[in-house]
N, C-alpha and C positions, 0 to 999 in steps of 0.2 A: 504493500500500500504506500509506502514512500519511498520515492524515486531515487535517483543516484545523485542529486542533487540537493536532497532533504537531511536532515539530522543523520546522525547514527542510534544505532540502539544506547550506547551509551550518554549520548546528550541528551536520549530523553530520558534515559534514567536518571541523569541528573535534575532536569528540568521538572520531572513529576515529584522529587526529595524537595524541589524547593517550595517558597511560595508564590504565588499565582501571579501577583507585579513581575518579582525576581525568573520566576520561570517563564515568564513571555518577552523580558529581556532577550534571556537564553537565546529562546526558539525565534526569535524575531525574522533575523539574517536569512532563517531559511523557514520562517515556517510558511511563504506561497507556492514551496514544495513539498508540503504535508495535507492531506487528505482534511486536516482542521480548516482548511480554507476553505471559503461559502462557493460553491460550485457555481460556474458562470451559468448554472442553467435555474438555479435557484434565483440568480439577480435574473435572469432576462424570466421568469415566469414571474419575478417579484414587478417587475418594472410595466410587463403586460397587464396586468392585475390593478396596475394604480392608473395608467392610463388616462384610463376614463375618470379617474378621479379630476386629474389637473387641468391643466399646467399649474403647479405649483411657484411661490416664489423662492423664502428661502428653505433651505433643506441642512438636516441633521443626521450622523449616523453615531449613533451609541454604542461605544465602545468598539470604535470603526475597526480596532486592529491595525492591519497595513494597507487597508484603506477599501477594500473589493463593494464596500457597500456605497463607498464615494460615488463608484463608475454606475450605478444605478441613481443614485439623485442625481447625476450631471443628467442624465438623461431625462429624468422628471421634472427638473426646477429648471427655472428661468434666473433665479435668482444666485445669491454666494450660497455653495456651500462648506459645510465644516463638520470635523470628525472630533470627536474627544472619548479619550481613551488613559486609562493611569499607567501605561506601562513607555514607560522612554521609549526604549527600542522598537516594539510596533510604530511606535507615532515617527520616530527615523524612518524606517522603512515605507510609511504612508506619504511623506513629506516628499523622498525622493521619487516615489509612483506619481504623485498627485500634486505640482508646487503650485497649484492655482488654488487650491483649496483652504480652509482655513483649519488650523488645529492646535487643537487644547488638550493637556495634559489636565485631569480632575478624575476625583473617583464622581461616579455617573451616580453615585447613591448620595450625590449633594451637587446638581448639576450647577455652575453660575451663570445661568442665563433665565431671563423670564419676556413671556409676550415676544419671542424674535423671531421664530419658524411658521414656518407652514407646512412643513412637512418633517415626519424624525422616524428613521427605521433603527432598527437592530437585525442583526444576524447571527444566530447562533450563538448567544452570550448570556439567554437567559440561565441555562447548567450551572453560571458562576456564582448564581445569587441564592443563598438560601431564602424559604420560602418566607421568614420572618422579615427579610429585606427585600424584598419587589414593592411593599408599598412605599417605600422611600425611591427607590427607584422610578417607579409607576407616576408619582405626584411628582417629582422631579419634570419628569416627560412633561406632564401635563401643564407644570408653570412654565415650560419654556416655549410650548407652541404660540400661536397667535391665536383669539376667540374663532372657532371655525376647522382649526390644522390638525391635522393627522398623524396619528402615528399606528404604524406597521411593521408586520412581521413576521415570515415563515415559521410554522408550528406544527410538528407530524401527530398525525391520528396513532394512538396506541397502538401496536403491533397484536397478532393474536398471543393469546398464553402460548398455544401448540409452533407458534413460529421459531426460529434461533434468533432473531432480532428480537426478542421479547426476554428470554434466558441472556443472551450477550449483552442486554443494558443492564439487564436485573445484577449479573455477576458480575459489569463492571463497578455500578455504583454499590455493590456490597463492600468487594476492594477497595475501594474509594473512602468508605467508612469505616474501615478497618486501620487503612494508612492513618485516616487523619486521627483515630483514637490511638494511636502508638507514637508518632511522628511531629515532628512541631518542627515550622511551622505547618500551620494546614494548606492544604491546596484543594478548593472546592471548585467540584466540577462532577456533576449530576444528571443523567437522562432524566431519571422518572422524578423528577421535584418540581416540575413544569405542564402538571396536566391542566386541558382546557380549560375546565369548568375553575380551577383555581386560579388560573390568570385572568380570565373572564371576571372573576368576582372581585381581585384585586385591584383589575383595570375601571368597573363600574365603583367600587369604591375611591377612587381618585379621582372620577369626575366625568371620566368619558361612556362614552354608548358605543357598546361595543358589538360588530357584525364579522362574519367569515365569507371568504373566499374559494371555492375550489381554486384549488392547483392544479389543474387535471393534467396538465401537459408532463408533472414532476410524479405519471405513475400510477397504478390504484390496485388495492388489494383485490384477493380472491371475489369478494362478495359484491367487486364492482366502486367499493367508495376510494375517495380519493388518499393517498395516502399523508399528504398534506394539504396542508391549508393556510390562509392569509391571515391573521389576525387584523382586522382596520380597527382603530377604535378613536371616534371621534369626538375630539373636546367642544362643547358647546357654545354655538356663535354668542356674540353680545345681545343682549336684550332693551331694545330702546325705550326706552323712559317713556310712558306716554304726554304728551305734549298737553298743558295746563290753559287756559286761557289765558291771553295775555300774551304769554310765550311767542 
């Protein structure tokens, strides 16, 4: 799964002993030669999907990495966009992908911006967040859009019990909770800590109304449904004062 170009077995062994900033330092150099990268079919069924949403102005990607979610807002916005991400070394490696764009170093669980987007994706980075901290994150999102702006984001349909993607998440994130009760620092990173109905509920608790999207193009299990899906969830326009006599 990683090319001749990618880490070795040993730098990710290093990189999974450390923690989550420190180990994406590590992997940075090489990690748009690891299979961790957001597949460009994932941005272009991402980007087909919002479409019809925009044209957007400005645009956000959280916790952009080395930037792959950038090349989908350049596509959507009209406006500037910008990535923010806590780890140096991803944000190096986005900087030199992308020097048009804008980027900030900040943990995204206290974003510093309010009212400035109109549009903010993530990709693949909700695993990082335990489930106590998405509503810091989630209200984060939602003060920095503009009244009206969106935010989205690929999100897989549970896999069946009887499939090996369903067993290969369960036994990675056992491992996972095993490292970090022995190991310090931790390194969190989670399949199953991301299901729908809990981010849904996190997302409506933060402020926005939240709908899905097939992905159809990204697959669809035996029974015919899609394997993924779009999450859109959108913060609510301004509400105009009604106008008084006089006025």
């Amino acid at each position: 799964m990683i090319s001749r170009h990618g880490p070795t077995l040993r730098e990710l062994s290093v990189q999974a002993l450390s923690s989550v900033e420190r180990g994406y330092d590590l992997l940075a150099p090489k990690f748009d030669h690891t299979p961790f990268r957001t597949p460009d079919s994932f941005l272009d069924a991402t980007v087909h999907a919002l479409s019809g949403f925009g044209p957007f102005g400005a645009g956000l990607d959280v916790c952009c990495g080395t930037g792959a979610g950038l090349t989908a807002l350049r596509s959507l916005c009209r406006g500037p966009v910008t990535g923010v991400d806590f780890s140096a070394g991803m944000l190096a490696q986005a900087r030199s992908a992308h020097p048009e764009a804008a980027l900030v170093r900040a943990d995204v669980r206290a974003l510093p911006f309010a009212d400035r987007f109109d549009l903010a994706v993530t990709f693949g980075a909700l695993g990082h967040f335990l489930p106590v901290e998405r509503p810091a994150l989630f209200e984060g999102v939602h003060r920095t859009l503009r009244p009206g702006g969106l935010f989205a984001f690929p999100i897989w349909a549970p896999p069946p019990v009887t499939s090996l993607a369903h067993w290969g998440m369960l036994g990675f994130d056992l491992a996972m909770r095993v490292r970090n009760a022995v190991w310090r620092p931790t390194f969190v990173m989670y399949y199953r800590t991301a299901a729908f109905r809990a981010v849904r509920d996190d997302l409506t608790a933060a402020g926005f109304t939240v709908g899905t999207i097939a992905l159809s193009s990204l697959g669809r299990s035996r029974d015919g449904a899609p394997r993924y899906w779009l999450v859109v969830a959108r913060k609510a326009a301004s509400v105009r004062k009604p106008r008084t006599l006089g006025s």
